[in-house]
C-alpha angles and dihedrals in degrees: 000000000000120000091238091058093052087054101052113125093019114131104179123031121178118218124221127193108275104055090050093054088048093054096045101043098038091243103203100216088043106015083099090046106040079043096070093044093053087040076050097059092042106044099041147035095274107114122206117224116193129173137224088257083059090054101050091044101059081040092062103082087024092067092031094059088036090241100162099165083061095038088062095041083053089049092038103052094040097041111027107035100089099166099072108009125055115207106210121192128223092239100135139093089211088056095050086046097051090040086063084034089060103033086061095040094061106010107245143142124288102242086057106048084060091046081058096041095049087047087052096050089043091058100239116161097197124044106200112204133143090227107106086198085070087069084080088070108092103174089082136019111263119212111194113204094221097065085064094044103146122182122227 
C-alpha cells in the first residue's frame, strides 16, 4: 500500500521529525516516501501540523555542523509555509498535562510524548513518524514511514 493511499481521507497530519528530515535532506532509503507525503500537502486539502519540537529536532545537526543554509530550509518549511503546514506552539497548560499523561501511559520519551500531546490538541487524526514505538500510542492512528519505505 502506497502512502498516499493510507492518508486518503485524512484532513490534519501531523508531521514528526523524520519524515521531515527525510524530505529536506533527500534521505535515499525515505526521500520517495517522505515525497508523496510533502506533494501531498501541496497538491491537495491535507493540511501538515509540526511542532516546535519538530523544529528543534531537524536544527540539531544543522547548527552542529554550522549548515545555515539547512538550518533555514528546516525553519522555513516548518514555520513559513503557511499553505500547507501549521506551526502550533506549545502555549497550553492541557498540552503540557496529556504529554506526562501520555509519557506515563506508554512509556516513552518525553519529546514524543509532546509531539503526541501537540498533534492531539491540533486535532490530527493521523500522526506520521518513522518511530515504530509510537505504534503503542491508541488515541490516534500512527503511520510509520518505514512501512511505506519505495526504492527508486
Amino acid at each position: 500500500m502506497k502512502i498516499t493511499d493510507s492518508l486518503e481521507g485524512v484532513t490534519r497530519l501531523f508531521l514528526d521529525t523524520a519524515p521531515v528530515i527525510y524530505f529536506v535532506e533527500q534521505h535515499p532509503q525515505y526521500f520517495a516516501a517522505a515525497r508523496e507525503v510533502f506533494e501531498l500537502l501541496e497538491n491537495s486539502l491535507l493540511m501538515g501540523v509540526a511542532s516546535p519540537i519538530t523544529l528543534a529536532e531537524c536544527l540539531v545537526r544543522p547548527y552542529s555542523l554550522g549548515q545555515t543554509q539547512l538550518q533555514q530550509d528546516f525553519i522555513e518549511l516548518i514555520t513559513e509555509n503557511n499553505n500547507n503546514i501549521e506551526f502550533v506552539l506549545i502555549d497550553k497548560q492541557n498540552v503540557i498535562l496529556e504529554a506526562a499523561q501520555i509519557r506515563a501511559r506508554y512509556n516513552i520519551q518525553l519529546p514524543d510524548a509532546f509531539q503526541i500531546a501537540v498533534a492531539l490538541a491540533a486535532r490530527c487524526e493521523v500522526f506520521l513518524t518513522n518511530d515504530a514505538i509510537l505504534k503503542r500510542v491508541t488515541e490516534m492512528r500512527v503511520l510509520v514511514l518505514e512501512d511505506f519505505k519505495t526504492t527508486e
